[in-house]
C-alpha positions as CSV (number, residue, x, y, z in Angstrom):
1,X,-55.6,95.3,38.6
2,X,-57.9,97.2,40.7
3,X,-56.2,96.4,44.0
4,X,-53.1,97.0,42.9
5,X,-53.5,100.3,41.4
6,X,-55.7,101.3,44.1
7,X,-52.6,100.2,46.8
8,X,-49.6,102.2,44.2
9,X,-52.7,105.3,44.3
10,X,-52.7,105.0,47.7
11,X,-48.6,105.1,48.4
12,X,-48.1,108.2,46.1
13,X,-51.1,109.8,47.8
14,X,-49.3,109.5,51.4
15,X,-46.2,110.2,49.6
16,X,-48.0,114.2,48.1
17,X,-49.8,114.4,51.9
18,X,-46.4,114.4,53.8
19,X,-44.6,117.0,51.1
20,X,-47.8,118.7,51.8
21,X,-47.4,118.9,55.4
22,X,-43.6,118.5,55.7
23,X,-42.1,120.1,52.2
24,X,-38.9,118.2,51.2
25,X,-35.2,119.5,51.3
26,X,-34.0,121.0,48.2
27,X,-31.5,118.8,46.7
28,X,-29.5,121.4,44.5
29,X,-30.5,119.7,41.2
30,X,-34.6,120.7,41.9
31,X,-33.3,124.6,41.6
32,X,-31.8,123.9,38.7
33,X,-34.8,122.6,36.7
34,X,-36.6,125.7,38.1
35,X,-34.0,128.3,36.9
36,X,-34.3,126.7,33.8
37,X,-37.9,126.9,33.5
38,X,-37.8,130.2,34.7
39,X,-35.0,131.7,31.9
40,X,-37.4,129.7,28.9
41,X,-40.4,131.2,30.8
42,X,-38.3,134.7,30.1
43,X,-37.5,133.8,26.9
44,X,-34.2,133.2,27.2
45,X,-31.9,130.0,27.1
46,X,-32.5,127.5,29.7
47,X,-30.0,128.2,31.6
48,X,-29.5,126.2,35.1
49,X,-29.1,129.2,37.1
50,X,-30.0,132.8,38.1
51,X,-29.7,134.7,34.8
52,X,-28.1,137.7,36.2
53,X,-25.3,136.1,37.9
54,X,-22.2,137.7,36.6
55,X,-20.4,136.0,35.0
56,X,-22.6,133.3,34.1
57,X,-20.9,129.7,33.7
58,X,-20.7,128.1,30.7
59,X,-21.3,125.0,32.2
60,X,-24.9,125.8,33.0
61,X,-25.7,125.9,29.6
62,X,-25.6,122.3,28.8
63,X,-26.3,121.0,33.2
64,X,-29.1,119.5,32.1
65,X,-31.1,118.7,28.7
66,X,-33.9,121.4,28.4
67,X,-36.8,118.8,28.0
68,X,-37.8,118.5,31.6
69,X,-37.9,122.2,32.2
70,X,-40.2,122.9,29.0
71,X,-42.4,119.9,30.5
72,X,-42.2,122.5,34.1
73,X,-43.1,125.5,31.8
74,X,-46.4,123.8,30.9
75,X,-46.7,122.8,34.7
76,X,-46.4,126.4,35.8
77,X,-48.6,128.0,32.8
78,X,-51.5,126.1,34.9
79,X,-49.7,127.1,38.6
80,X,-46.8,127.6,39.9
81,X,-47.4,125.6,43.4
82,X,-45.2,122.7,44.3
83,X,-48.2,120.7,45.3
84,X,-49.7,121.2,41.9
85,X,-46.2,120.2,40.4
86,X,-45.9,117.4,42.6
87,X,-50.0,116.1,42.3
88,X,-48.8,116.1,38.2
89,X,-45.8,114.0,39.0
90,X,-47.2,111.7,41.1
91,X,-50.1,111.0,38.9
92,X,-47.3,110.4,36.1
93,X,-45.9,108.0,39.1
94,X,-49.2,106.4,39.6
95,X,-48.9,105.8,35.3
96,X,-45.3,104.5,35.3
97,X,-46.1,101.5,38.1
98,X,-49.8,100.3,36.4
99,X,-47.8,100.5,32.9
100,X,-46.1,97.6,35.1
101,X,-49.1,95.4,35.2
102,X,-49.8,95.9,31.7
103,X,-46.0,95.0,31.1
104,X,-46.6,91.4,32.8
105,X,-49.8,90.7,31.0
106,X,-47.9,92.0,27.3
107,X,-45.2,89.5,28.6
108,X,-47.6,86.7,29.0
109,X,-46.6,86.1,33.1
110,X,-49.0,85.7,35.7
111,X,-49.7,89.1,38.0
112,X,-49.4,89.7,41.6
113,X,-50.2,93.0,43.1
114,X,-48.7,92.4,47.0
115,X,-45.0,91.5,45.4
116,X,-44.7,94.6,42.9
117,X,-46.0,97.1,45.6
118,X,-43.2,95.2,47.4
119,X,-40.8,96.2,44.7
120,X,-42.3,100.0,44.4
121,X,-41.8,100.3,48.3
122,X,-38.4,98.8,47.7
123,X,-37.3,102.2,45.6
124,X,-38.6,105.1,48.5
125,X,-37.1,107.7,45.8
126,X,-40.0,107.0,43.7
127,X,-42.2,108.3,45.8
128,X,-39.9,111.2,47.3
129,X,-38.8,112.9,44.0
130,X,-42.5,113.5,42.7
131,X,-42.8,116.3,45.1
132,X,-39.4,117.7,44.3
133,X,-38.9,119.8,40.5
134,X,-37.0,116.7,39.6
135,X,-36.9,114.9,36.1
136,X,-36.8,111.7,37.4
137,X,-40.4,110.9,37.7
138,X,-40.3,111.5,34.2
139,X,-37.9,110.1,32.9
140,X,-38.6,106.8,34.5
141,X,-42.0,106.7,32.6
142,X,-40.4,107.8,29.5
143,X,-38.1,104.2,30.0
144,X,-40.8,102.1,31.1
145,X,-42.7,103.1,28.2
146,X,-39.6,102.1,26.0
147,X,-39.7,98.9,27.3
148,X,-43.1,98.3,27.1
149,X,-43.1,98.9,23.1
150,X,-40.2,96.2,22.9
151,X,-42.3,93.9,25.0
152,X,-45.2,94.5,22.8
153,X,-42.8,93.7,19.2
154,X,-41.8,90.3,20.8
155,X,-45.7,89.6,21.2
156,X,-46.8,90.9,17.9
157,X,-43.8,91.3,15.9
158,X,-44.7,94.4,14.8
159,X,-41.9,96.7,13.4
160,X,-43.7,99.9,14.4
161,X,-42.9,99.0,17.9
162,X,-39.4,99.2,17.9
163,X,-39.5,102.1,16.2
164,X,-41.5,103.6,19.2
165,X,-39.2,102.3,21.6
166,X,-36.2,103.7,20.0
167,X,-38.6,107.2,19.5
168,X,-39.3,107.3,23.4
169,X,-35.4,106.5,24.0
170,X,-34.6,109.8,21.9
171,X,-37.1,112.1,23.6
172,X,-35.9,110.2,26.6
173,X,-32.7,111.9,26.0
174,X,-34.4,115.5,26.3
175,X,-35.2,114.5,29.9
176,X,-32.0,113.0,31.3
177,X,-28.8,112.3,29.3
178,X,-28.7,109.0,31.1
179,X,-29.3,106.8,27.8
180,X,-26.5,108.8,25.6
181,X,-24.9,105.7,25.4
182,X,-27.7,102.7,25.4
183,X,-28.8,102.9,21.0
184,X,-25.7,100.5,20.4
185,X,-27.2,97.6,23.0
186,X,-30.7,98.8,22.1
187,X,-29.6,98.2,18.4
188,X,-28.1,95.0,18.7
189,X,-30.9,94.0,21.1
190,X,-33.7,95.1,18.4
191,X,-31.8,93.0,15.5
192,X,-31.1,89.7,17.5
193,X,-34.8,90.1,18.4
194,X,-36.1,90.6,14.5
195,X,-33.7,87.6,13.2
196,X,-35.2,85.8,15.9
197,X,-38.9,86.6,14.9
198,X,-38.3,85.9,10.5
199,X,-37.1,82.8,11.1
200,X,-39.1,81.9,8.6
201,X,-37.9,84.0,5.9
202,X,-35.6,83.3,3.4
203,X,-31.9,84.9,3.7
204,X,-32.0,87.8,1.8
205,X,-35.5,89.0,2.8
206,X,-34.8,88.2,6.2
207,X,-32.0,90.5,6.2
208,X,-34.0,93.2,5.1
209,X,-36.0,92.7,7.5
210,X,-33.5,93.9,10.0
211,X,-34.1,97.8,8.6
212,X,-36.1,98.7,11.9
213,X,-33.0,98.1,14.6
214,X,-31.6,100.8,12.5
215,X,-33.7,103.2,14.4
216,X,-31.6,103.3,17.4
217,X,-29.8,105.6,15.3
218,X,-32.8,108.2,16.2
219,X,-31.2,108.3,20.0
220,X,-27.6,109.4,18.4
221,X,-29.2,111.8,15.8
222,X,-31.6,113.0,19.3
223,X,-27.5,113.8,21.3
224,X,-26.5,115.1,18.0
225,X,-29.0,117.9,18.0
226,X,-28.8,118.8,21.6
227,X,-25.1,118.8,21.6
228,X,-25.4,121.2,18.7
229,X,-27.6,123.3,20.1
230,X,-25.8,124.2,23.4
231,X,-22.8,124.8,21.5
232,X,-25.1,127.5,19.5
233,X,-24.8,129.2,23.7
234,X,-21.3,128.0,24.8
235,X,-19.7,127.4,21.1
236,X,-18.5,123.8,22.2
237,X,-20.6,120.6,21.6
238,X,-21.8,118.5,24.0
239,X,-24.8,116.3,25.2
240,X,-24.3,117.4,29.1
241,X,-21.3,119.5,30.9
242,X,-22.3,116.8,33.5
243,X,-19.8,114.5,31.9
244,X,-17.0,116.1,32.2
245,X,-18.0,117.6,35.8
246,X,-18.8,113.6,37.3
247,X,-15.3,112.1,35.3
248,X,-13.7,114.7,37.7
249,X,-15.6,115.0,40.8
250,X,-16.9,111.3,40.8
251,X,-14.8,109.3,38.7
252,X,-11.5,110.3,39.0
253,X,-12.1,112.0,42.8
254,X,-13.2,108.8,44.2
255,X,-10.2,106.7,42.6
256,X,-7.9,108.8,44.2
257,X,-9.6,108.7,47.8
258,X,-8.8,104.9,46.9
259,X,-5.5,105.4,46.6
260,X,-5.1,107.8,48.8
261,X,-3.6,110.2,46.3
262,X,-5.9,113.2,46.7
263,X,-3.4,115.5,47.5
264,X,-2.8,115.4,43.0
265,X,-6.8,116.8,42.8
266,X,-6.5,120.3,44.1
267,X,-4.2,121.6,41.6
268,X,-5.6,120.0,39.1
269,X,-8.8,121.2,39.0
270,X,-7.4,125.0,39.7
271,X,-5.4,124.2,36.5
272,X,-8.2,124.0,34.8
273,X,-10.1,126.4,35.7
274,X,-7.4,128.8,34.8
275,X,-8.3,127.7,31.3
276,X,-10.4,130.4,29.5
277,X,-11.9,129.0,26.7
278,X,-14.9,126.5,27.9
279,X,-14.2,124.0,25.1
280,X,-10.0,123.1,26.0
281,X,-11.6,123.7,29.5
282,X,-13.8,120.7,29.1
283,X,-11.2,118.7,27.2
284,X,-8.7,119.2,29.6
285,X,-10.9,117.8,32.6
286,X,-12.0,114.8,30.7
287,X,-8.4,114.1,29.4
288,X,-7.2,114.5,32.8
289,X,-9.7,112.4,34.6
290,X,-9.7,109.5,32.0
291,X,-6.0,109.8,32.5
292,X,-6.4,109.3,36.4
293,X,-8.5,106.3,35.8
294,X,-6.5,104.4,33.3
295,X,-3.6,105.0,35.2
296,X,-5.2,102.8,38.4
297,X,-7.7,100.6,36.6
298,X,-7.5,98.4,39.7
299,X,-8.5,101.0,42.1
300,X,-11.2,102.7,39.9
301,X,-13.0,99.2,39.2
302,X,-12.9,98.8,43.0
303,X,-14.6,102.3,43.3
304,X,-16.8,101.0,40.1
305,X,-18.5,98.1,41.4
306,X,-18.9,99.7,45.1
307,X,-21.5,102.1,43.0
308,X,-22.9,99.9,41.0
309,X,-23.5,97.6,44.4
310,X,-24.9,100.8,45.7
311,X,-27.2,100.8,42.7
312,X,-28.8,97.7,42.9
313,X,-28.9,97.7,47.1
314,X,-29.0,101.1,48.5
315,X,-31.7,101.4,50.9
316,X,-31.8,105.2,50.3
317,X,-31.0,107.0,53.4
318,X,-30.0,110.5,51.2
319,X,-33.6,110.4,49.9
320,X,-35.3,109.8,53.3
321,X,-34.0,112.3,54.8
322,X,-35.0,114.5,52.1
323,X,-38.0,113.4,52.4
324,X,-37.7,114.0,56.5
325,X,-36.0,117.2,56.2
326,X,-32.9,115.8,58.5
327,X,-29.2,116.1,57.5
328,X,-28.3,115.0,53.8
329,X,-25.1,115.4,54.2
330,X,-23.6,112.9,51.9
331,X,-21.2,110.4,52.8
332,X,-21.7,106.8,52.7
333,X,-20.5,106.7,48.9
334,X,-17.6,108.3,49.7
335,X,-16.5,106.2,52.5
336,X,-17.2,103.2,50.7
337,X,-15.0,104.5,48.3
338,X,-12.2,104.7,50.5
339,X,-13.1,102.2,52.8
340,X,-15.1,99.6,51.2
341,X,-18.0,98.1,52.5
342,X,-17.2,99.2,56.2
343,X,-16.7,102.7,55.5
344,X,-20.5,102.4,54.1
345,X,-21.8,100.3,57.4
346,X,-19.6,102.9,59.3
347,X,-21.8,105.8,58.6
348,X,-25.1,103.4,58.5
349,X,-24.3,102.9,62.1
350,X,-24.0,106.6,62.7
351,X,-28.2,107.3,61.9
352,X,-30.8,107.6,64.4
353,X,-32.0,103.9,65.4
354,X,-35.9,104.2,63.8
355,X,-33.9,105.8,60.7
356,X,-31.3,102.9,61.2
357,X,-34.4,100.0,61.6
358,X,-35.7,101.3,58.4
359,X,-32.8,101.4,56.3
360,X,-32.2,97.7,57.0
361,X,-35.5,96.7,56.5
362,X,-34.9,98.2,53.0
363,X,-31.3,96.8,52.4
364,X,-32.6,93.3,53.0
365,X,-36.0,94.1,50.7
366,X,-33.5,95.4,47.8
367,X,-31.1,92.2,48.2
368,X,-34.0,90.1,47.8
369,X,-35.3,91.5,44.8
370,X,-31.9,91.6,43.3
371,X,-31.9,87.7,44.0
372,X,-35.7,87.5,42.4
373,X,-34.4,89.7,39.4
374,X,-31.4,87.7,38.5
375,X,-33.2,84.8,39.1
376,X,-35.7,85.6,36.6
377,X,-33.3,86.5,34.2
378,X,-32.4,82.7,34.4
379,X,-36.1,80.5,35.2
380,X,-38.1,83.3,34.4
381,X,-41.5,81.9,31.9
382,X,-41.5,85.0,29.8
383,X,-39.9,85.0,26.6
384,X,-35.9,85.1,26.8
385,X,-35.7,88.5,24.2
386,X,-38.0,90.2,27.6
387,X,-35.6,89.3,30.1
388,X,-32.7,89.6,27.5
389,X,-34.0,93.5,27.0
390,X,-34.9,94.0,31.0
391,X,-31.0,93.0,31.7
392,X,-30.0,95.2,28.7
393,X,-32.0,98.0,29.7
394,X,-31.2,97.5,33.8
395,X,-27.8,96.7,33.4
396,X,-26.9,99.6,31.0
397,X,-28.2,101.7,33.6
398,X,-26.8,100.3,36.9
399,X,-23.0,100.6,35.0
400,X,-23.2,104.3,33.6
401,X,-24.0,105.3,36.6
402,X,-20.9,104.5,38.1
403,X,-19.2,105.5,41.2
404,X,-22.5,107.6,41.6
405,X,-24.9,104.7,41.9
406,X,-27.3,105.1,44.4
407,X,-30.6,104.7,45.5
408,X,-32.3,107.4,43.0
409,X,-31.0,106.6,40.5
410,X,-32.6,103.2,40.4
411,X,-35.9,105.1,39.6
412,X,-35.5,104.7,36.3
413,X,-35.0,100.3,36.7
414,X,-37.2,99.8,39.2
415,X,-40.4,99.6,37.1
416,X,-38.4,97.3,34.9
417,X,-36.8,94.6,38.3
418,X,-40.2,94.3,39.3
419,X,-41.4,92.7,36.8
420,X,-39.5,89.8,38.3
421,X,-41.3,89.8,41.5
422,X,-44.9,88.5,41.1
423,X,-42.9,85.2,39.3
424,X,-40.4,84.8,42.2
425,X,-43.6,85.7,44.7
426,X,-45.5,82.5,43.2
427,X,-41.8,80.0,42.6
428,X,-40.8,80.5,46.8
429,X,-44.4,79.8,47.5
430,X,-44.6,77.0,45.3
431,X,-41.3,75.9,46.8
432,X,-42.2,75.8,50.3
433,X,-45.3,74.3,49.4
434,X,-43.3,71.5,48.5
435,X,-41.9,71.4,50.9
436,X,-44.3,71.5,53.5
437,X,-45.9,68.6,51.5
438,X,-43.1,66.5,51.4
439,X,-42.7,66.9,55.3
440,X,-45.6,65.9,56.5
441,X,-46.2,62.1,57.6
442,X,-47.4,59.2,55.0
């Protein structure tokens, strides 16, 4: 393990040098986590923007859960530099990819540090958002530490670890809403995997025996209580104003570039902000946007799958330049929304050609481990409730995000697909070693 964590040490070292010497773009969503932190820092609500802002939105409220910006609070007690913030991250980076190993070894597969750096390099975000005040360093060793408890239940068979998992899914929550919906497939998941492991038992017992999957109901009872509390600032409940804000600007927005019916967006979004109370104004957006995607199902699962293609292979060209400090002006999501696969090749083409060499170099890396990770799914040694729970746990993540898939967001997975590539890394060599043997003269 030594080599390998020295090599992932190394990369997020490089990756806290450049921010060092070259400090990132703000991305819009890093300001946010600091006004929050700021406003609990003040004693107030964490709200996600200047507090004397008149009138303040609603909206800000609920942006975004308040555990990452308690999490900054403690950061900034200590200092409030970026490069300490971003030397804490990475070290929390550093954790998340040797939790990886450990993952393998729980798993029972053989280890191979050259392929999983492979799969870390794959992800360039990782190592970008570290040195940004962005929860998604965090939160993606929040889920590999979920994962690895489930890991470690279908070794020992140990109800206490599922109930950790499902613990770590709920705090989870605090960090980024993006598991709202996953306790349902985390449920089912955790009872297939107990009837599995009391095989033994007779009926009755072994149904009892089912009580831990029941704490997947700790992730619902974890959005309950936030979604009560920022109705105690904004008097309506809800997990994240997020939602409603992405089924309009993302969801239904990108359907209607589809269809080429954006002219319909305009006044409907001034309609609703005409609304005063922030509850109907809520309701009416998501009512309105779930109405625009029912109505063309054909055109929003189009718009669907492009993100969710964008999930699994985008080379990340918004986060390097971030990283860079070029133009992040957005655009390939959009165009592949309207345009498909060419519109997203279309502004490819348009980057500047060692920007351009890069970005293909990654698109082929992230197709290839794609290939590795389904593959593994299939042939992979480990036992089938592991690669059962990394699809669950991947797969949950790649379709909620949506239209907006993208290469960040695979932060979260990564950890998770590269457990797939030491296996793959040894099955090709074996393969060509074959091969080779098989070609060469009696």
């Amino acid at each position: 393990m030594s080599r390998y964590l020295a090599a992932v040490a190394a990369l997020f070292a490089l990756a806290w040098g450049w921010a060092a010497l070259h400090p990132p773009a703000s991305v819009g969503d890093d300001a946010q986590y600091l006004a929050q932190a700021e406003n609990l820092e003040a004693g107030r609500p964490p709200y996600a923007g200047a507090w004397d802002e008149a009138p303040r939105d609603p909206a800000r409220f609920s942006l975004r859960p308040p555990g990452y910006a308690a999490v900054l609070v403690a950061v900034r007690a200590v200092s409030d530099s970026r490069l300490w913030l971003a030397a804490v991250q990475v070290l929390l980076g550093v954790a998340t990819w040797a939790l990886v190993w450990v993952v393998i070894g729980v798993a029972g597969d053989e280890r191979r540090a050259a392929p999983l750096v492979a799969g870390l390099v794959a992800t360039p975000a990782t190592l970008i958002y570290p040195t940004l005040a962005m929860a998604d360093t965090l939160f993606a060793l929040l889920f590999t530490v979920a994962f690895w408890r489930f890991a470690v239940f279908v070794r020992d068979g140990h109800a206490r670890d599922l109930v950790a998992m499902h613990a770590v899914l709920a705090v989870a929550l605090w960090v980024k809403p993006v598991v709202l919906y996953l306790w349902p497939l985390t449920l089912a998941l955790s009872a297939w995997a107990l009837w599995r492991n009391t095989d033994r038992l007779e009926a009755p017992r072994r149904m009892m025996a089912l009580w831990p999957a029941a704490t997947a109901l700790l992730v619902l009872a974890s959005a309950l209580g936030l979604a009560r509390l920022h109705a105690t600032w904004t008097g309506h409940p809800e997990v994240t104003s997020l939602q409603a804000k992405n089924l309009v600007q993302q969801n239904a927005y990108r359907t209607l570039v589809r269809t080429g019916e954006t002219d319909l967006y305009g006044p409907a979004v001034a309609a609703h902000d005409r609304i005063a109370d922030y509850g109907a104004r809520q309701q009416a957006r998501q009512a309105w946007a779930t109405d625009v995607v029912l109505d063309r199902l054909g055109a929003y699962a189009a718009v669907h799958l492009t993100g969710v293609a964008a999930f699994v292979l985008d080379p990340g060209r918004f986060d390097l330049a971030v990283a860079a400090d070029l133009d992040t002006e957005a655009g390939g999501m959009t165009a592949a929304s309207r345009d498909g696969v060419r519109g997203a090749l279309g502004v490819l083409a348009d980057q500047p050609p060692a920007l351009l060499a890069v970005l293909g170099a990654l698109l082929v890396l992230n197709g290839l481990v794609a290939l590795a990770f389904f593959a593994w799914l299939v042939w992979g040694r480990v036992p089938v409730e592991v690669r059962l729970g990394a699809f669950v746990f991947v797969g949950y993540v790649a379709a909620v995000t949506g239209p907006v898939g993208s290469a960040r967001y695979r932060m979260a997975v990564a950890p998770l697909v590269a457990l797939a590539l030491p296996w793959a890394w040894e099955a090709v060599r074996r393969r060509l070693g074959g091969a080779s043997e098989r070609a060469q003269p009696a």
